[in-house]
C-alpha positions, 0 to 999 in steps of 0.5 A: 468448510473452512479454507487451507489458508496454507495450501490456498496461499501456495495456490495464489503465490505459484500463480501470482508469480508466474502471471507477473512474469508474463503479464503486460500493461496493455494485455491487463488494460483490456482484460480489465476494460472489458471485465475478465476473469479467467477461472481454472481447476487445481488439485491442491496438495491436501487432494482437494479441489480449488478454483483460481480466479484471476482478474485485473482491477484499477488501482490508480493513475496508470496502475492495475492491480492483478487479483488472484483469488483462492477458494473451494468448495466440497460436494456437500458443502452449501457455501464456500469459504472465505477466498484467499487474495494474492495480488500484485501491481503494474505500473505502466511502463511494466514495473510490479510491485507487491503491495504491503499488507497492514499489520498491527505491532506492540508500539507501531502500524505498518501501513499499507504503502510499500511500494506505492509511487509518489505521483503528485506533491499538492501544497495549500495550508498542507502538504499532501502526497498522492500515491499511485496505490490510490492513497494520500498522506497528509501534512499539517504541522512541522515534517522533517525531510533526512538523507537517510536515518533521522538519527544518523550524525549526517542526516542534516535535517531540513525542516517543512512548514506546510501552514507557510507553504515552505515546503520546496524541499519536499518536491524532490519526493515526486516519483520516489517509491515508498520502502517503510511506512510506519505510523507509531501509537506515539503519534509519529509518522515515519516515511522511508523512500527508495531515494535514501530519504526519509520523512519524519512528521511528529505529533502536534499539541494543538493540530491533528498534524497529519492523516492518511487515506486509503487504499480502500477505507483505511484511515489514520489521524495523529490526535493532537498531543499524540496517539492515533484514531484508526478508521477501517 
């Protein structure tokens, strides 16, 4: 029987919200250290029955991830559907944030780091950022580092070069929050962060000029001379 993504979805979110509303760190660090997971009955709003699972995952240096799952299952019915996830993230000193979803656009990927934190700025013969949603991004060619819009007339762009190590300006971006991340089908790289800064990394003609990994599998490459390769 197929799942009411709908009805699911409304399920998730009415529990999501007011788990985050109460949840603390260290509650959820012992529910996951010791493998919770708490499980109640809802009459949806179509009279169906549904099963709410929740429980708690790591996600990353001092983060925890809070999973709510949505299924049902009919008398009748020999397996249940696919179930529907909500989740939300808990950084250690209480902040929540959603994480972002993937999603495919005509020119464009929106990757999956909207509030995600830089939490280590790593230099070798490129520059890498580390998120606390377990995920990276990586520079290997020219970034440019704006205050604000790349096209904007007082943008005064400073530019990395991570082959050189010259890249101090980038340290600045510890502890920022990621707001946008784009990654266009051009090859570019767009990165928007909660301090006004953005950080704008174009295709190579010789250099896969930066990648990302993560949360899970998920994959980007800038070819060189442009366009992606997506691994998923």
């Amino acid at each position: 029987m197929k799942l009411n993504e709908k009805v699911a979805a409304g399920i998730a979110e009415e529990y999501l919200d007011r788990w985050r509303r109460v949840a603390r760190y260290d509650e959820l660090a012992v529910m996951e250290e010791n493998g919770d997971k708490d499980w109640e009955n809802v009459t949806g709003e179509d009279g169906q029955e549904y099963k709410v699972l929740s429980y708690v995952l790591p996600h990353g240096d001092e983060t925890l991830r809070m999973v709510i799952s949505v299924n049902h299952r009919r008398k009748g019915d020999h397996e249940a559907a696919d179930p529907l996830i909500r989740e939300a993230v808990m950084r250690s000193d209480g902040t929540v944030t959603t994480p972002a979803d993937l999603a495919e656009l005509e020119d464009r990927w929106l990757l999956p780091y909207r509030g995600m934190q830089v939490v280590q700025v790593q230099v070798s013969y490129q520059l890498t950022l580390l998120l606390d949603g377990d995920a990276a991004v990586n520079m290997e060619t020219t970034a440019t580092l704006t205050s604000g819009s790349l096209s904007a007339p007082d943008a005064e762009p400073v530019q990395l070069a991570p082959e050189r190590q010259e890249v101090a300006p980038a340290l600045a971006l510890f502890g920022a929050t990621v707001v946008s991340s784009v990654a266009f089908k051009s090859g570019a790289l767009r990165l928007v962060f909660d301090t006004g800064t953005h950080l704008n990394v174009k295709p190579d003609s010789h250099y896969e000029a930066w990648s990302t990994c993560g949360p899970d599998d998920v994959r980007f490459v800038c070819l060189p001379g442009g366009g992606l390769s997506i691994f998923r």
